[in-house]
C-alpha positions in Angstrom: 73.4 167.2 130.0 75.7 166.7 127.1 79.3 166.7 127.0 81.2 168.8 124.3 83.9 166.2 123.3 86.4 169.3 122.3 86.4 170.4 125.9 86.7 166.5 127.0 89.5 166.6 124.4 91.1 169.8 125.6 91.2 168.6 129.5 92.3 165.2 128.8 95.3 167.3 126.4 96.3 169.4 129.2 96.1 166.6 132.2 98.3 164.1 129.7 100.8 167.6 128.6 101.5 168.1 132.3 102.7 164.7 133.5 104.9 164.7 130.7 106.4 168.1 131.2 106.2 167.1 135.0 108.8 164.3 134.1 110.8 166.7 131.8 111.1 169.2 134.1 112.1 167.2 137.1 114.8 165.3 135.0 116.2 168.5 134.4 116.6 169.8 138.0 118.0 166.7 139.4 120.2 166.0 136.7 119.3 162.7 136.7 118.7 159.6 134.6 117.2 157.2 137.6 114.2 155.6 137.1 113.6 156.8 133.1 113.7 154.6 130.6 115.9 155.1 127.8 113.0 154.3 125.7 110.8 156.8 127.0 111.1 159.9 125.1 112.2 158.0 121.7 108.9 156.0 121.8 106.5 159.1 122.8 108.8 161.5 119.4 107.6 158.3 117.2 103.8 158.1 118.9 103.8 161.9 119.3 104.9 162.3 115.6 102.4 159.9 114.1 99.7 161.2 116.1 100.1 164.8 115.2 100.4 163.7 111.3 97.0 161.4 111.4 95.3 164.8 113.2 96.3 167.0 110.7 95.0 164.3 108.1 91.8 164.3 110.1 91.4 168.0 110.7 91.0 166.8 114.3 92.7 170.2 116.0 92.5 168.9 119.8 94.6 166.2 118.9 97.2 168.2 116.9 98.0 170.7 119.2 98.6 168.6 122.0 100.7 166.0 119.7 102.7 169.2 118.5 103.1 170.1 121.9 103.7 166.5 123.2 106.3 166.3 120.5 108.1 169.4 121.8 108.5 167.8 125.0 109.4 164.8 124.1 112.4 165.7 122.1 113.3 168.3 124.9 112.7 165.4 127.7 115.4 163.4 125.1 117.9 165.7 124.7 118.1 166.4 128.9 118.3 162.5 129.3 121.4 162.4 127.2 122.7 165.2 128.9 122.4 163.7 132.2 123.5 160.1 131.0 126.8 162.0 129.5 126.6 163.7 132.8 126.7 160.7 135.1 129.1 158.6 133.3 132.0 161.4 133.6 131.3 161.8 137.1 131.5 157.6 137.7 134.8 157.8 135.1 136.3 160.0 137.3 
């Protein structure tokens, strides 16, 4: 039996996407910055950007789209951790 390494590609794509948009999308229901890094999401833009340039240099299409879409939720993961950062230092201000 032989594996087609597009569909290993594709499943590892989608298993990898979801935990990040799991992460995105629970910072964004409990408003919350606790136990995210503020590194996080600015490391995985940089990674995510890289990685979706060297596919597209490589014509490796697996990799691209789930960079692409990696990137897209990284930046959104970003912008929702400043939000709630902004969030929780006006409610400890006051």
């Amino acid at each position: 039996m032989t594996l087609n390494p597009d569909l290993v590609g594709w499943a590892s794509a989608a298993l990898l996407l979801a935990t990040i948009v799991k992460q995105v999308v629970t910072q964004w229901k409990t408003g919350s910055t606790a136990g995210v890094s503020k590194w996080l999401f600015g490391g995985q833009t940089l990674a995510s950007l890289g990685f979706a340039v060297y596919s597209a240099m490589t014509g490796n299409m697996v990799f691209l789209t789930v960079n692409v879409a990696l990137l897209v939720s990284a930046i959104a993961g970003q912008l929702i951790y400043w939000r709630n950062k902004r969030r929780e230092q006006a409610c400890a201000a006051g």
